[in-house]
N, CA, C and O atoms as a GROMACS GRO file, in nm:
protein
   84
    1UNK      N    1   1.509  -0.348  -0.363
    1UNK     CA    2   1.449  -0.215  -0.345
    1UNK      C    3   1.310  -0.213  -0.406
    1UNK      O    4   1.209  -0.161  -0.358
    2UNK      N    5   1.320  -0.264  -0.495
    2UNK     CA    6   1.180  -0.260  -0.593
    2UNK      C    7   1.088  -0.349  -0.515
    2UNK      O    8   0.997  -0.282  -0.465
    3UNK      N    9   1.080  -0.487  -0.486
    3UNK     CA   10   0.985  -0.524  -0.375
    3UNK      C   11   0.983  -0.444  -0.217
    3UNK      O   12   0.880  -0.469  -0.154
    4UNK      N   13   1.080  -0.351  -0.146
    4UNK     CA   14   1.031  -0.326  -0.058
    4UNK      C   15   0.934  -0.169  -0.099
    4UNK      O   16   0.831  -0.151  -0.035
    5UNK      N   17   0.973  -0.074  -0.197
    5UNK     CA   18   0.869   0.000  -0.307
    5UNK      C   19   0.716  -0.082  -0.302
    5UNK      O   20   0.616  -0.039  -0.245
    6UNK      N   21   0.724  -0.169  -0.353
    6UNK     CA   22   0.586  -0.267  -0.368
    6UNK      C   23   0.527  -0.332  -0.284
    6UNK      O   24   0.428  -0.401  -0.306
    7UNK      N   25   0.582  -0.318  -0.179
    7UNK     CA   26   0.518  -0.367  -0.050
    7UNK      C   27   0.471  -0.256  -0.005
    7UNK      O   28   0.360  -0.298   0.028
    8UNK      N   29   0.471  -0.145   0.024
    8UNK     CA   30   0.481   0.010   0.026
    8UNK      C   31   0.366   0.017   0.006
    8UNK      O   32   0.284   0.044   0.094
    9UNK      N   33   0.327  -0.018  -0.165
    9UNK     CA   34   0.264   0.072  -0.190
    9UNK      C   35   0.106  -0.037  -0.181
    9UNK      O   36  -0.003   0.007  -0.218
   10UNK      N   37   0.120  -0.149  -0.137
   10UNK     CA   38   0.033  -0.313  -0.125
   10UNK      C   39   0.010  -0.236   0.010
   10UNK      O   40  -0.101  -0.185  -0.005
   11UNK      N   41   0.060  -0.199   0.142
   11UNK     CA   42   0.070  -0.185   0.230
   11UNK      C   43  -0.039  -0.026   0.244
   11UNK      O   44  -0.139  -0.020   0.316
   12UNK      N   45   0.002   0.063   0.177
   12UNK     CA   46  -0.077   0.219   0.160
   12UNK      C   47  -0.205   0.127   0.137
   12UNK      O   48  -0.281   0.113   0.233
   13UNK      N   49  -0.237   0.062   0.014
   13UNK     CA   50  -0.385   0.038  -0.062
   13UNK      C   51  -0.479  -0.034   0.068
   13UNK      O   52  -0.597   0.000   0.082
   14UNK      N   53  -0.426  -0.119   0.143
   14UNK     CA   54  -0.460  -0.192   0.229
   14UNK      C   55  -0.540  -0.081   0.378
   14UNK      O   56  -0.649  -0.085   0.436
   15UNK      N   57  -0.435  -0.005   0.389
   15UNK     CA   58  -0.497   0.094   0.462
   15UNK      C   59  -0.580   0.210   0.453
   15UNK      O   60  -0.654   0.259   0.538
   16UNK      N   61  -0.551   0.251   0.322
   16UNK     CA   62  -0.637   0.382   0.251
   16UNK      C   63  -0.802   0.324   0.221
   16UNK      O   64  -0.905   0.390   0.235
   17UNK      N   65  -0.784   0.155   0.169
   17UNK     CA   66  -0.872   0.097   0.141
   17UNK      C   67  -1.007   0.120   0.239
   17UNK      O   68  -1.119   0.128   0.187
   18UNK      N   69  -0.997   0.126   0.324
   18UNK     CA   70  -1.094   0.161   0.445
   18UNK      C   71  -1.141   0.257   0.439
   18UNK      O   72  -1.264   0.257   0.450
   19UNK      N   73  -1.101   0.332   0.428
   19UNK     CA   74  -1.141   0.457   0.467
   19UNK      C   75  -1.184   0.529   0.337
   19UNK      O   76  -1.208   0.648   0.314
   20UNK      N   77  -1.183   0.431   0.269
   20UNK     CA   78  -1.285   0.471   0.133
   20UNK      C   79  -1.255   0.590   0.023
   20UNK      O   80  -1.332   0.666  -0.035
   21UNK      N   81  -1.101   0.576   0.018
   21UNK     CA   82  -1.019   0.648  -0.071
   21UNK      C   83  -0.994   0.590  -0.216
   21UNK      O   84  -0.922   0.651  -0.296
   0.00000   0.00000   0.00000
C-alpha cells in the first residue's frame, strides 16, 4: 500500500511539475 501511496504521489509531482505548481 505504501509504495502504491508513493507512486501516487512521484506520479502527481511529475505532472503538476509542468505546469509550474
Amino acid at each position: 500500500m505504501s509504495e502504491f501511496v508513493f507512486n501516487s504521489f512521484v506520479t502527481l509531482l511529475v505532472v503538476v511539475d509542468p505546469l509550474g505548481l
